[in-house]
C-alpha positions, -999 to +999 in steps of 0.1 A: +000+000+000+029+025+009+044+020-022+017+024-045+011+061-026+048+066-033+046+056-070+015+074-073+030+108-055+066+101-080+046+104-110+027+132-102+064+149-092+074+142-127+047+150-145+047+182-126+083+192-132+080+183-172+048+207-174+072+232-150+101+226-178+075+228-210+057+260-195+097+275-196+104+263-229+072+279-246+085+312-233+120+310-245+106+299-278+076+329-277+108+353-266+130+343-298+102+346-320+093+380-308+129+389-312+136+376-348 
């Protein structure tokens, strides 16, 4: 049982941080299009 909360609580830590990461590249990108 303790693992499947772990597992569970994991993937939501790395679904959160690639959103995080995505959300930071979708500026960058914006910013260099906004530049050029």
């Amino acid at each position: 049982m303790i693992k499947q909360i772990f597992f569970y609580f994991s993937i939501r830590g790395i679904l959160l941080a690639l959103s995080c990461i995505n959300d930071q590249i979708s500026t960058i990108l914006k910013q260099r299009n906004n530049r050029a």
